[in-house]
MIDOSE-1310 file (N, C-alpha, C; in nm, 2 decimals, decimal comma, always signed):
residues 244
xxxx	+15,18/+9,78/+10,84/+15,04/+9,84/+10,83/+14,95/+9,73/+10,90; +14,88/+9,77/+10,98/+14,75/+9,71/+11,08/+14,66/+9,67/+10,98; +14,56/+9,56/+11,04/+14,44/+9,50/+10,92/+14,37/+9,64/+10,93; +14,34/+9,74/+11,00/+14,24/+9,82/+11,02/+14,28/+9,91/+10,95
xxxx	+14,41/+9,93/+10,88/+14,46/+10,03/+10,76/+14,42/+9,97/+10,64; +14,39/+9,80/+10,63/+14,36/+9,76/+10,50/+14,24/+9,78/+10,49; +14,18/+9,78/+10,56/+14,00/+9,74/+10,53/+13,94/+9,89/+10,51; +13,90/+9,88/+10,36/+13,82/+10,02/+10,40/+13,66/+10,00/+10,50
xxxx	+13,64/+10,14/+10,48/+13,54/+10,10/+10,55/+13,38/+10,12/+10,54; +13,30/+10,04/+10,60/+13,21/+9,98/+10,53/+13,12/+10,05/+10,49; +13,00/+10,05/+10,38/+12,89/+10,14/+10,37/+12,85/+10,25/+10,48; +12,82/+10,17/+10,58/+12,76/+10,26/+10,74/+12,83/+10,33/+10,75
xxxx	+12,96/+10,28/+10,81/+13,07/+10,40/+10,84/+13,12/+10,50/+10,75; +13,14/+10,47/+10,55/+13,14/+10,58/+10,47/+13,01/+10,67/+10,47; +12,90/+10,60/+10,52/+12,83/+10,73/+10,50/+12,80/+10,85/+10,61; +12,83/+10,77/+10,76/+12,86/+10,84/+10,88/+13,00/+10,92/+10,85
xxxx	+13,11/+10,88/+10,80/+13,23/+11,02/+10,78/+13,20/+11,09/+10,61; +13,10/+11,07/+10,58/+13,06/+11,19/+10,46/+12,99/+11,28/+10,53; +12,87/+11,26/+10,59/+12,78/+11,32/+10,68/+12,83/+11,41/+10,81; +12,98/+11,36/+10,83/+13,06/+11,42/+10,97/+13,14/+11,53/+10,92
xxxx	+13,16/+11,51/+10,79/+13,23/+11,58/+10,70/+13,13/+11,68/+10,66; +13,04/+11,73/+10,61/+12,95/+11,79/+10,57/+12,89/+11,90/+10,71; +12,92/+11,83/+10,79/+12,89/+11,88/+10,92/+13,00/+11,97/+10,98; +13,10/+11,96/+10,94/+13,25/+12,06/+10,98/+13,23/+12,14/+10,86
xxxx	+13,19/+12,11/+10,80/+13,18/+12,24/+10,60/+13,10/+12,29/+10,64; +13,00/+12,27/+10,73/+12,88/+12,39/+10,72/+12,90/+12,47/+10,86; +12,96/+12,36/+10,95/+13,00/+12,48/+11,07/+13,13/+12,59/+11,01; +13,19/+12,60/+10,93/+13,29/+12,65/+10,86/+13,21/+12,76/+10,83
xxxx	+13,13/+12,74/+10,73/+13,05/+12,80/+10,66/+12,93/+12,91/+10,73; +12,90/+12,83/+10,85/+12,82/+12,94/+10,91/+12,92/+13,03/+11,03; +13,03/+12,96/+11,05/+13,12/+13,06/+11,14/+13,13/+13,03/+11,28; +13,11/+12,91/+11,28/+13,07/+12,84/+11,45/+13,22/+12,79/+11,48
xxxx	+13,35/+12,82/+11,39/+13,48/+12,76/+11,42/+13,55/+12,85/+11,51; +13,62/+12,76/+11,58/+13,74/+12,86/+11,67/+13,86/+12,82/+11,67; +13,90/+12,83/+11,56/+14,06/+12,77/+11,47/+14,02/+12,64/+11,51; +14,12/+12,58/+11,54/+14,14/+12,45/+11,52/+14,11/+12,36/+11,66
xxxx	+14,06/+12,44/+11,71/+14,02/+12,40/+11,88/+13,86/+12,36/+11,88; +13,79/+12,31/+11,83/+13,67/+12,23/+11,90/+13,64/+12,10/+11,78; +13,56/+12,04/+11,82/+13,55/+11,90/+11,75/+13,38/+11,87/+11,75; +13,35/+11,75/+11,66/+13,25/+11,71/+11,63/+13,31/+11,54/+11,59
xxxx	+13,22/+11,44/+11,67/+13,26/+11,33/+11,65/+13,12/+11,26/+11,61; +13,13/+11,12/+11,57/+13,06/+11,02/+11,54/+13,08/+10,94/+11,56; +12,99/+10,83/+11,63/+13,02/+10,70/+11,66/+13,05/+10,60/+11,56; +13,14/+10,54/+11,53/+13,15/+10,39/+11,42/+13,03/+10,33/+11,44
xxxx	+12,92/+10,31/+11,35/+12,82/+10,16/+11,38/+12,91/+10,03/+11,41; +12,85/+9,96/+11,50/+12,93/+9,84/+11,54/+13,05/+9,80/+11,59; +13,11/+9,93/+11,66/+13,21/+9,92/+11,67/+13,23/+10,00/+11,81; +13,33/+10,00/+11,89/+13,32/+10,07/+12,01/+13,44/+10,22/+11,95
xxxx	+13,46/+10,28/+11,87/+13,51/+10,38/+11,83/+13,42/+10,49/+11,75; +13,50/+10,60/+11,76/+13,44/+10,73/+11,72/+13,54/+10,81/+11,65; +13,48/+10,86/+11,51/+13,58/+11,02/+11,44/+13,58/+11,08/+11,48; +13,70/+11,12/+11,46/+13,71/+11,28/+11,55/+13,79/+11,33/+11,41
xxxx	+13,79/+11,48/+11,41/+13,89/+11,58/+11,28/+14,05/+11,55/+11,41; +14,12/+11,56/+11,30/+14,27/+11,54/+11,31/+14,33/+11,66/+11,36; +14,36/+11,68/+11,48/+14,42/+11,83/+11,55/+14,51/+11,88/+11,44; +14,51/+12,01/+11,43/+14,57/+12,10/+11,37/+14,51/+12,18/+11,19
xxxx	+14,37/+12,06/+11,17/+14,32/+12,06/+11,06/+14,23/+12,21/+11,06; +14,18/+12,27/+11,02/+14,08/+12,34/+10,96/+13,98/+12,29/+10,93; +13,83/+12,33/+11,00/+13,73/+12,29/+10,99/+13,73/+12,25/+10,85; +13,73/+12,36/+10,72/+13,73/+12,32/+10,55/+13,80/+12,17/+10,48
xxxx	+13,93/+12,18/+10,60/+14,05/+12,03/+10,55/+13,98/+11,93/+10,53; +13,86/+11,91/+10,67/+13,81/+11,78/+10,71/+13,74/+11,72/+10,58; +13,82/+11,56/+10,56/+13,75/+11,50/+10,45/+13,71/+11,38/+10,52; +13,62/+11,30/+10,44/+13,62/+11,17/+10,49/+13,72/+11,07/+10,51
xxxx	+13,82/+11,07/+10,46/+13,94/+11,03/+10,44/+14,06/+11,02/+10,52; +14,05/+11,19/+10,60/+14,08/+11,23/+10,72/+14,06/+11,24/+10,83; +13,95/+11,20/+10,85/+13,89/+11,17/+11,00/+13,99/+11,11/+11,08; +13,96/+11,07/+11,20/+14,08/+11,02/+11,27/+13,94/+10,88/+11,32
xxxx	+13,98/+10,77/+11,34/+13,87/+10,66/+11,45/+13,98/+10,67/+11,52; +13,94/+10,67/+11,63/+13,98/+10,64/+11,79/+13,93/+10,56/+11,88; +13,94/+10,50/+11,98/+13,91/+10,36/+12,06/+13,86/+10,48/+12,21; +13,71/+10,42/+12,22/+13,71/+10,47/+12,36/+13,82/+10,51/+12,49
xxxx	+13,92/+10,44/+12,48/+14,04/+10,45/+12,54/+14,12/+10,50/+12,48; +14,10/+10,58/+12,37/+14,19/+10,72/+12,31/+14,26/+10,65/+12,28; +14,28/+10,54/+12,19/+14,41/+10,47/+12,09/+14,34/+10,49/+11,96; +14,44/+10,55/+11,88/+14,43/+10,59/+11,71/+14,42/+10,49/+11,62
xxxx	+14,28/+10,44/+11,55/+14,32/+10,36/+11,51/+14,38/+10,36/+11,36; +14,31/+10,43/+11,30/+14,35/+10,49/+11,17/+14,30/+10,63/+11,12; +14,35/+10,75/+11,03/+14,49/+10,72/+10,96/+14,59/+10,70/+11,10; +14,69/+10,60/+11,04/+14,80/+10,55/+11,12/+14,92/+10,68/+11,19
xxxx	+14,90/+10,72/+11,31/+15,02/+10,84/+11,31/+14,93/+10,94/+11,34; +14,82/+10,97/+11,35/+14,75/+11,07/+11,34/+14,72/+11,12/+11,48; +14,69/+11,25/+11,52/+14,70/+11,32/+11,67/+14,59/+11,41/+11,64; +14,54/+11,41/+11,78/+14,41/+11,44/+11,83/+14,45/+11,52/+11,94
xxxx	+14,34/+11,61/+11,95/+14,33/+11,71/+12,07/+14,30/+11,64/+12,19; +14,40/+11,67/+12,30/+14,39/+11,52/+12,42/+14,23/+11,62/+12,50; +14,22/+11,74/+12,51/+14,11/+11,78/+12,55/+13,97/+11,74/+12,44; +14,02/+11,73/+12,38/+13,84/+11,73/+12,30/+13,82/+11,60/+12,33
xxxx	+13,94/+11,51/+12,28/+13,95/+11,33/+12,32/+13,90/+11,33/+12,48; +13,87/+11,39/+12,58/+13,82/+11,40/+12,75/+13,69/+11,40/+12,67; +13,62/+11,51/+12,62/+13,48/+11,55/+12,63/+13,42/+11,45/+12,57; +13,43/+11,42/+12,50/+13,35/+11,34/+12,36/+13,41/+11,19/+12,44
xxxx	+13,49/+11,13/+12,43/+13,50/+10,99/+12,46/+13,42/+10,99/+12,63; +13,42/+11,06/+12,72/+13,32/+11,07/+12,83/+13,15/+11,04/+12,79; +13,12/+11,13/+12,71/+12,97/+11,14/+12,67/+12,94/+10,99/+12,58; +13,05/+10,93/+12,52/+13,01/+10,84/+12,43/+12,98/+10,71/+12,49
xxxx	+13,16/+10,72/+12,58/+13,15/+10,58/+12,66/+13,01/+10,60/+12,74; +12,93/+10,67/+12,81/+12,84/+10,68/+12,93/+12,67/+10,70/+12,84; +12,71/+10,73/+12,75/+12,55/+10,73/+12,65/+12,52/+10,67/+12,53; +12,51/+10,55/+12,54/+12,53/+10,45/+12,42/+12,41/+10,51/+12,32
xxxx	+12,30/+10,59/+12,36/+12,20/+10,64/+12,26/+12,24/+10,74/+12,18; +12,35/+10,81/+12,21/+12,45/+10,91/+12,18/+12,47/+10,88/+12,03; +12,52/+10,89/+11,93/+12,57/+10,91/+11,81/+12,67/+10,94/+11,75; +12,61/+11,11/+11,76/+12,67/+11,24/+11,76/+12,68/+11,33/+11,87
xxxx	+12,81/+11,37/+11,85/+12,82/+11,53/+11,98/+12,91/+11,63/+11,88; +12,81/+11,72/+11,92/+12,92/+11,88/+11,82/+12,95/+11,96/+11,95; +13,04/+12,01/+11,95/+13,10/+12,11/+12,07/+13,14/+12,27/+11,95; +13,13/+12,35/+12,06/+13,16/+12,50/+11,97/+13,22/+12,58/+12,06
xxxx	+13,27/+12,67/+12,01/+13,34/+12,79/+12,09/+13,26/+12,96/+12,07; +13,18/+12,92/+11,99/+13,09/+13,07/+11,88/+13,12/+13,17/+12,01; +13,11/+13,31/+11,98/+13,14/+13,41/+12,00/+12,96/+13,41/+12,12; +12,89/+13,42/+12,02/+12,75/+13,39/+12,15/+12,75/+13,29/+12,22
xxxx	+12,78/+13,18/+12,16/+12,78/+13,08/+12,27/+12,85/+13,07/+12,39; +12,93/+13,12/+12,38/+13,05/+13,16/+12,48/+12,99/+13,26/+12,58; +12,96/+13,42/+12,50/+12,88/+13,48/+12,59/+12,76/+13,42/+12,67; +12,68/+13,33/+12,65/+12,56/+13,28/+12,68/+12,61/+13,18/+12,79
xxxx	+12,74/+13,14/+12,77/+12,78/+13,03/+12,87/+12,82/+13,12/+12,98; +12,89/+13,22/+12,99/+12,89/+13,35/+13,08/+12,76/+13,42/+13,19; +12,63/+13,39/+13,12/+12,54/+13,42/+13,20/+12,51/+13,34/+13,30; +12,46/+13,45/+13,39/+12,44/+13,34/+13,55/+12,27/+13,22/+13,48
xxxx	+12,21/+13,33/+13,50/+12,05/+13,24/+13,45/+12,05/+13,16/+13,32; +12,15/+13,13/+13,25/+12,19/+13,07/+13,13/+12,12/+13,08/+13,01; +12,05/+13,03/+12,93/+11,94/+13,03/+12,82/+11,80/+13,04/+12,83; +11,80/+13,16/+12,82/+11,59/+13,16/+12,87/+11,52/+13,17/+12,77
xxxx	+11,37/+13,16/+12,83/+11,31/+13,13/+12,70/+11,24/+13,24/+12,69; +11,27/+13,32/+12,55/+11,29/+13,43/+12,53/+11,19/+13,44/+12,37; +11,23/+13,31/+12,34/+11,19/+13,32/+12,18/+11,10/+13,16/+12,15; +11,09/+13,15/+12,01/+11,02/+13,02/+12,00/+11,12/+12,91/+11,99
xxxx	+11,26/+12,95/+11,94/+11,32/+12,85/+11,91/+11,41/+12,80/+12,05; +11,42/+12,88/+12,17/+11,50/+12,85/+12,31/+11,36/+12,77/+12,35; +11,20/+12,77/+12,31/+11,13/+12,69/+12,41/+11,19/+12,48/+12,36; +11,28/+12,55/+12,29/+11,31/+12,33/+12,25/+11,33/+12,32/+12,38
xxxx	+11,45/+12,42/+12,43/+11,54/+12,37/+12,54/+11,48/+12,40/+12,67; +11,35/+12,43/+12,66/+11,26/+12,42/+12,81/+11,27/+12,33/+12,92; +11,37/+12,36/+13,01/+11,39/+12,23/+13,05/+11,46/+12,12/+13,03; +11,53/+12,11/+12,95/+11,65/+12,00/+12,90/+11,77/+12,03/+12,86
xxxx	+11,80/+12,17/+12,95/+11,95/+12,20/+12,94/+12,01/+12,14/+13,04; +12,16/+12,12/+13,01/+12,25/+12,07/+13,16/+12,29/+12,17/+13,17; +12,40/+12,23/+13,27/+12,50/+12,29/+13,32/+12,62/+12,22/+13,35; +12,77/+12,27/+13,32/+12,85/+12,22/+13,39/+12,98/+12,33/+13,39
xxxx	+12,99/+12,32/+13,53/+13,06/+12,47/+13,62/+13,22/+12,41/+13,55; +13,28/+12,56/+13,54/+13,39/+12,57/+13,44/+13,51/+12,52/+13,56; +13,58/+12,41/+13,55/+13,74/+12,34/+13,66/+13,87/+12,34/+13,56; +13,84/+12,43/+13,45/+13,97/+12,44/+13,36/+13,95/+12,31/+13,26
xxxx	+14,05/+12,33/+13,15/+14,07/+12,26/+13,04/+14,09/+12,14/+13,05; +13,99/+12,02/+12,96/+13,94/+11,90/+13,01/+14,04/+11,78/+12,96; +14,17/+11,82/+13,06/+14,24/+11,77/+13,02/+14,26/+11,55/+13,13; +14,21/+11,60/+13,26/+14,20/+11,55/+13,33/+14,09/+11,43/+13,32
xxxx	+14,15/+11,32/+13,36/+14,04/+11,17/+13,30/+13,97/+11,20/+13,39; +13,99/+11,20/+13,56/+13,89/+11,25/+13,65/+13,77/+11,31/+13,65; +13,79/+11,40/+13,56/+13,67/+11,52/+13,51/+13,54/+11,48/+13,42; +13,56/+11,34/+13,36/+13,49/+11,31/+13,30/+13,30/+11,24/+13,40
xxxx	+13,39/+11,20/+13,52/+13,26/+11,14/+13,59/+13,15/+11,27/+13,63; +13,27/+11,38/+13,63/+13,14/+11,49/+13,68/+13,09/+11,60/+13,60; +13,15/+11,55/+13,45/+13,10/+11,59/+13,33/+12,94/+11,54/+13,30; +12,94/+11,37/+13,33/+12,85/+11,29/+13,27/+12,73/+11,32/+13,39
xxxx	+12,81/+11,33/+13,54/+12,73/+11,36/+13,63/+12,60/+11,51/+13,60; +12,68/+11,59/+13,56/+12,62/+11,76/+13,47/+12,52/+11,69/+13,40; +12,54/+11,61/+13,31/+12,47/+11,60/+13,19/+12,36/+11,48/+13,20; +12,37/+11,39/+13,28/+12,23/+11,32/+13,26/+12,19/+11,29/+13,18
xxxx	+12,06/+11,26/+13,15/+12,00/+11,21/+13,00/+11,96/+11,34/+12,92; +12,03/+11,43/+12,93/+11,97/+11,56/+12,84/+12,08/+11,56/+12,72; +12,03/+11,62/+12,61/+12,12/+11,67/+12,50/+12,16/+11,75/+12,45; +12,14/+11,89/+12,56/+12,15/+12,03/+12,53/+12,32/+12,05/+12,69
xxxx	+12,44/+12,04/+12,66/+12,44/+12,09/+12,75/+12,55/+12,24/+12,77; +12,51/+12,32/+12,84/+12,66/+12,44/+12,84/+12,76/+12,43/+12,96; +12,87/+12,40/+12,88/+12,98/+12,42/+12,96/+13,00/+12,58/+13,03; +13,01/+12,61/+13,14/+12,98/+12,73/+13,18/+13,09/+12,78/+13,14
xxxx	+13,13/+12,95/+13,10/+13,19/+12,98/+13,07/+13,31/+12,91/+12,96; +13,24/+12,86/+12,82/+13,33/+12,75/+12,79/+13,30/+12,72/+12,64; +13,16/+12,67/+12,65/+13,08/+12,66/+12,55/+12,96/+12,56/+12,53; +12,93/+12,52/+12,40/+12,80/+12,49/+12,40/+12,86/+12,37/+12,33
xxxx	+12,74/+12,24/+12,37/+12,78/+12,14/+12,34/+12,62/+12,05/+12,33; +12,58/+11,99/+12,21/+12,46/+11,92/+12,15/+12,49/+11,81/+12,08; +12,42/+11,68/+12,13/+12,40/+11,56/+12,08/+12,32/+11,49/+12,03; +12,28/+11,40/+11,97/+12,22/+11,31/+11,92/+12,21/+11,20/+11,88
xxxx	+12,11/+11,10/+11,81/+12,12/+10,98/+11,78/+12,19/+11,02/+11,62; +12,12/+11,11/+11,56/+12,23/+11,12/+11,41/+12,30/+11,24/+11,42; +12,37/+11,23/+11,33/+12,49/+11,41/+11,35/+12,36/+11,46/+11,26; +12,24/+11,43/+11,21/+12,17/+11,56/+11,15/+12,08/+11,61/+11,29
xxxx	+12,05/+11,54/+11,41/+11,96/+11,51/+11,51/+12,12/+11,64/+11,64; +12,23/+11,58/+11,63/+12,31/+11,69/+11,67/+12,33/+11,84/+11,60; +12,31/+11,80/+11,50/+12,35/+11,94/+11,41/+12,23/+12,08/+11,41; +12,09/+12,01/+11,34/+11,99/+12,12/+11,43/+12,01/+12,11/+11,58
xxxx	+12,05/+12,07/+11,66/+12,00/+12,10/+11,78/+12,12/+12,24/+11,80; +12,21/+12,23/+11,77/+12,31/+12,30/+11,75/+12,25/+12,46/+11,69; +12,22/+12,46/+11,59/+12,15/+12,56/+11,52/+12,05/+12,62/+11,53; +11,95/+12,56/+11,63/+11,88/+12,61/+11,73/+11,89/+12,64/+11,82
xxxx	+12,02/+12,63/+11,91/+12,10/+12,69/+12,04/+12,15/+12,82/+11,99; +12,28/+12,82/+11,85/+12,30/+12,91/+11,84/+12,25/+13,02/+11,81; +12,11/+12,97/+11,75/+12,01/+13,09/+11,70/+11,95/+13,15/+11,82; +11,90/+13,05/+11,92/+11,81/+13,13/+12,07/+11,93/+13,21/+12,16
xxxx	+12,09/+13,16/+12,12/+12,17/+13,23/+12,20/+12,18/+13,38/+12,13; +12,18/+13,40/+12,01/+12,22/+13,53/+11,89/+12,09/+13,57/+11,97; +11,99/+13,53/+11,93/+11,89/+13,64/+11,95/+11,83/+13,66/+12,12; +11,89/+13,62/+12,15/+11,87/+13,65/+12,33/+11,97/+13,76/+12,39
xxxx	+12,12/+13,74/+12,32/+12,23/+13,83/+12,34/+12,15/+13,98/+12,29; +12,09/+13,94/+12,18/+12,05/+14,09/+12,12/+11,97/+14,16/+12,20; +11,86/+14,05/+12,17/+11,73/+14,14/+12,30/+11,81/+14,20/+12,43; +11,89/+14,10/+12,49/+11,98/+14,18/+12,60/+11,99/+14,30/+12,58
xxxx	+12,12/+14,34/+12,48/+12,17/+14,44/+12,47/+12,07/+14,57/+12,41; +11,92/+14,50/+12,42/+11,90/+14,67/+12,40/+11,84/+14,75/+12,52; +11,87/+14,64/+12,64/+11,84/+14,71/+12,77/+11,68/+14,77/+12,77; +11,62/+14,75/+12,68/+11,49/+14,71/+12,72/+11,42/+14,62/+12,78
xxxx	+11,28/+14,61/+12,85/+11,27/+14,54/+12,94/+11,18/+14,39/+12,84; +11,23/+14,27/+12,86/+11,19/+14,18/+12,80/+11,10/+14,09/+12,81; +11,00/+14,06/+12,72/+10,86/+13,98/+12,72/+10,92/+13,79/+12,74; +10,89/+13,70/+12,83/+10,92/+13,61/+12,84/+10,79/+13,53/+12,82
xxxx	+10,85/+13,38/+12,79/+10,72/+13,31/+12,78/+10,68/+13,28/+12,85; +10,54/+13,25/+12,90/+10,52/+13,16/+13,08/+10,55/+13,01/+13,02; +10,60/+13,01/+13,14/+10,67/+12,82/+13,15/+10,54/+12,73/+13,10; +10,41/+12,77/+13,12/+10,33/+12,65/+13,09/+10,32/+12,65/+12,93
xxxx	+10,34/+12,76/+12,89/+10,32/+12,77/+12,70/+10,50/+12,72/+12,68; +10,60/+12,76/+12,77/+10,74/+12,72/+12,72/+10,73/+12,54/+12,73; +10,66/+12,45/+12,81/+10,66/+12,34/+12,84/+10,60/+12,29/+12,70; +10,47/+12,36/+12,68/+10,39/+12,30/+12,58/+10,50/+12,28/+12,45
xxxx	+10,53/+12,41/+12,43/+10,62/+12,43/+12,30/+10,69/+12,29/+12,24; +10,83/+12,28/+12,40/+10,90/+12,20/+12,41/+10,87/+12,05/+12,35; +10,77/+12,00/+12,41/+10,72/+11,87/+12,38/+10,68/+11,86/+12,24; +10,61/+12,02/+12,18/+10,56/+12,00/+12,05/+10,70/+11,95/+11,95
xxxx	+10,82/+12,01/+11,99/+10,95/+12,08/+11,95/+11,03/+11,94/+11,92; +10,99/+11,88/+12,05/+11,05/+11,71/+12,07/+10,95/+11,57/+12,10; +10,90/+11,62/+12,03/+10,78/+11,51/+11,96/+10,86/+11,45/+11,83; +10,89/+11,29/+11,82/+10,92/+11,19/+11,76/+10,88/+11,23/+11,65
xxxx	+10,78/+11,27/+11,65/+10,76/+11,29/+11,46/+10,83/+11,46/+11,43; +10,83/+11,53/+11,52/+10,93/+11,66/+11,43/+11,05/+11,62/+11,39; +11,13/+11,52/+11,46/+11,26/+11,50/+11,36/+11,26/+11,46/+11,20; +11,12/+11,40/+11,15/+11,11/+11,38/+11,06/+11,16/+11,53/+10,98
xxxx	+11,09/+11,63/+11,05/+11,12/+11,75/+10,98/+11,23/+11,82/+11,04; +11,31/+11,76/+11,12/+11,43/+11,82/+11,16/+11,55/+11,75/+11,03; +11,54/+11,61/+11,03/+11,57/+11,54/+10,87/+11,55/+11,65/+10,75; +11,43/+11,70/+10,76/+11,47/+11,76/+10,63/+11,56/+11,88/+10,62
xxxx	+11,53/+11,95/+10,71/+11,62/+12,03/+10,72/+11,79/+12,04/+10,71; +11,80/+11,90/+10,78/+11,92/+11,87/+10,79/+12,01/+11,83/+10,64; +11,87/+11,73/+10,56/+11,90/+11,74/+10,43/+11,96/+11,89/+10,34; +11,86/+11,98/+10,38/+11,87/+12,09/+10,33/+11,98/+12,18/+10,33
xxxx	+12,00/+12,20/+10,44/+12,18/+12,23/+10,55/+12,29/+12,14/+10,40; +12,26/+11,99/+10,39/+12,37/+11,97/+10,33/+12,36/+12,03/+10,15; +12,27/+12,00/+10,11/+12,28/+12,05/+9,98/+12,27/+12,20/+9,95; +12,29/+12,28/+10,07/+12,34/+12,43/+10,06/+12,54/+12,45/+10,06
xxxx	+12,59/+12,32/+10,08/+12,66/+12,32/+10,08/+12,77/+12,28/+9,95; +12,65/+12,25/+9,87/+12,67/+12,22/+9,74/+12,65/+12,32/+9,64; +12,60/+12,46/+9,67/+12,56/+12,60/+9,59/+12,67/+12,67/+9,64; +12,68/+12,71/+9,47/+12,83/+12,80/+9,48/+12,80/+12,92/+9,47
């Protein structure tokens, strides 16, 4: 057994895999899973590694206990023996190593998000909650399952300093400095994607914002002090998960 099996681990890091944990129970819970195929990681404070859930788990399995840390260079460090999805290990250790302001990244497969990654003109701003992403979506065009280390430079190349980005045809993918700062951002994609699909399909003809009120929005949306109230919410999110 390695020192890094003896040591538990410290305050920062138990409360970052409670929090990461809480974050797979509510994507469970709201329906955002696609079996056992997408991931949500966290960075270790102080450390050059990140959680990842343990391939083959169920969003519900994921405990704190169970998490997997992994080494930017995709070595396991503890639990000892433990296997990870070599594609999710591409996406996430790319965005981490290349954005040190990074934190958190949640990736999804949702049924809309997927549809919405399918559209040529991608996410418009249709509603109040798509004007966050006014301008600070990435794109990145679908070259198959991100199995390939190569694929990472022109992953990070797509993505830039934004935190919104869709994998085209693929899915949806949001980050942050906290997993509560990734988790709304997530919940307000999936919400501007649900209700953009809908307005679609009723083939009526649709009211858009003009860009100079979608701009304003934006900034109001990502203004330093709304996280204070994106925090609560995020608070909120967790202790819904505590009502039976």
């Amino acid at each position: 057994m390695n020192l890094h099996q003896l040591r538990l681990p410290s305050p920062e890091e138990q409360l970052i895999r409670e929090e990461l944990t809480d974050c797979y129970h509510l994507a469970a819970k709201m329906g955002w899973t696609d079996s056992i195929f997408t991931h949500f990681t966290a960075r270790v404070p102080g450390e050059e590694s990140f959680l990842i859930n343990a391939f083959g788990l169920n969003f519900e399995e994921v405990s704190p206990e169970n998490l997997v840390k992994v080494t930017l260079e995709g070595d396991v460090i503890t639990p000892e023996g433990s296997f990870i999805n070599k594609a999710g290990y591409t996406l996430h250790s790319a965005i981490h190593e290349a954005r040190p302001d990074v934190n958190c990244i949640l990736h999804t497969h949702t049924t809309h998000g997927v549809a919405l990654s399918m559209l040529e003109n991608g996410l418009e701003t249709l509603s109040q909650h798509s004007c966050r992403y006014y301008n600070r979506v990435a794109y990145h065009e679908y070259t198959g399952i991100l199995f390939d280390e190569t694929e990472k430079t022109n992953l990070i190349h797509s993505l830039g300093d934004r935190n919104t980005l869709i994998l085209r045809n693929h899915g949806l993918v949001t980050m942050g400095k906290t997993i509560g700062d990734a988790f709304f951002l997530m919940y307000n994609l999936e919400h501007s994607a649900r209700t953009q699909l809908m307005a679609m399909a009723t083939g009526q003809k649709l009211t858009r914002i003009s860009p100079s009120v979608a701009d304003y929005t934006s900034n109001q949306m990502n203004h330093p002090n709304h996280y204070v109230i994106d925090d609560l919410a995020w608070q909120a999110f967790r202790r819904w998960l505590k009502i039976v």
